[in-house]
N, C-alpha and C positions, 0 to 999 in steps of 0.2 A: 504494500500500500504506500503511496506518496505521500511524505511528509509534505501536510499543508502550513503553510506561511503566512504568517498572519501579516495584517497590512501596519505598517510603524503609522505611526500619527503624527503631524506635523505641528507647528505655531501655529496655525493658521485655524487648527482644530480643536486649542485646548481651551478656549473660553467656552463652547457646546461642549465640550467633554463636562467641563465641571458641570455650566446648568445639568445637563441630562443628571449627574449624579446626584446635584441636589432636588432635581424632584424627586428621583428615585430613594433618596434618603428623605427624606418630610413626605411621603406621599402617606406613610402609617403613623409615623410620628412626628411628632411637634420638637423639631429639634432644629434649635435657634442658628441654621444656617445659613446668613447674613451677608458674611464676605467682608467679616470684623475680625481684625486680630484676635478680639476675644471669641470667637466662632472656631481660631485655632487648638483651643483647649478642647473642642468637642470631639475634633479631629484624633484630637490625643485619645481622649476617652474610647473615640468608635477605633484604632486598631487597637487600642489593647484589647479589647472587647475579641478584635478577630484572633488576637495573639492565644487569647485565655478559650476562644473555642474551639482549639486545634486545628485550623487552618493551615494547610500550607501555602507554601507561595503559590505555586502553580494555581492551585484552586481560590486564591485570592485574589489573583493579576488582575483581572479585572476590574474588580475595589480598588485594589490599592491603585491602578489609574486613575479611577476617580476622584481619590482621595488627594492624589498629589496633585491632577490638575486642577482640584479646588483652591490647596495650596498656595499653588504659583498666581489663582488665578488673584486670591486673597492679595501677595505679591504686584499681581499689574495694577489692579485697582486703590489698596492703600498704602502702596511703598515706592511708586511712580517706575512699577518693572515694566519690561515688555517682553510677549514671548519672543522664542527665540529658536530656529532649528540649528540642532550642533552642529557643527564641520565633524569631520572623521575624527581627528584628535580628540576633538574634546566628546563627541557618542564613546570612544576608546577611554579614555576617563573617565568619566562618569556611569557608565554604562545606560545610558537614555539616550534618546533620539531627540527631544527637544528641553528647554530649561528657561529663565529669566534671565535676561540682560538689565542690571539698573542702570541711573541715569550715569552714575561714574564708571559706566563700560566692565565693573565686576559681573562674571557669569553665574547661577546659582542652579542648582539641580534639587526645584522640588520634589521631585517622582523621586531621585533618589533618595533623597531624606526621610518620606513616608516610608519605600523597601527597609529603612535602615530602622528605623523606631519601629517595623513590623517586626524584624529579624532579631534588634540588640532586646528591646524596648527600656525602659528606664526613664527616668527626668534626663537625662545626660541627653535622649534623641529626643525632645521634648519641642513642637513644632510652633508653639507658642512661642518657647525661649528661644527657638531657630529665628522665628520674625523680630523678636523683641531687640537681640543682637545683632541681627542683619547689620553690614556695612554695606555702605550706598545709599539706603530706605532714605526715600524723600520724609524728615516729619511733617505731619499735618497738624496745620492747628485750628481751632473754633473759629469760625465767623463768624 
């Protein structure tokens, strides 16, 4: 049988990638997915959730795409990112196909950080304190 090949996903795709996830995730529950920094602490809570019910990766790929392209997308909209398809080097480091560019030209890999807080878990891959740290993130302040 031929190994079938799944299609990589581009920048151009991951702002529909996260919607779809978040209706698919609020469609049963009422879970405060906004595209707020603080909506990244949910994030945290939903993979440990997958970590603690024995999921593998394989069988999780899917989530955890959507999870990271909420992420990142949290990233475009409150930290002035934009997506971004890797060049070869950097899919070869990272291991993703696309990731954020901020406004000071640093590159960042939300897909891999959700694999990495699916795989390590802890406060240490904590996606919250990922955002909160960020270098580059434009602040926003009250108007």
């Amino acid at each position: 049988m031929a190994e079938v090949r799944e299609r990589v996903p581009c920048a151009a795709e991951m702002r529909a990638c996260a919607a779809v996830f978040v209706s698919r995730a609020t469609a049963r529950n009422r879970l405060p997915l906004d595209y707020s920094e603080r909506s990244l602490r949910v994030i945290d809570f939903l993979i440990d959730g997958l970590r603690k019910g024995s999921a593998d990766g394989e069988r999780a790929r899917d989530t955890l795409m959507g999870l990271g392209a909420y992420v990142g997308e949290v990233l475009v909209r409150r930290a002035g990112a934009v997506w971004v398809d890797f060049d070869a080097g950097q899919r070869a480091y990272f291991g993703q196909p696309v990731g954020v560019r901020m406004r000071d030209g640093r590159v960042w890999n939300p897909l891999g950080k959700v694999v990495n807080r699916f795989a390590v878990g802890g406060p240490e891959e904590s996606l919250q304190t990922f955002y909160l740290t960020l270098h580059g993130r434009v602040r926003r302040t009250a108007a």
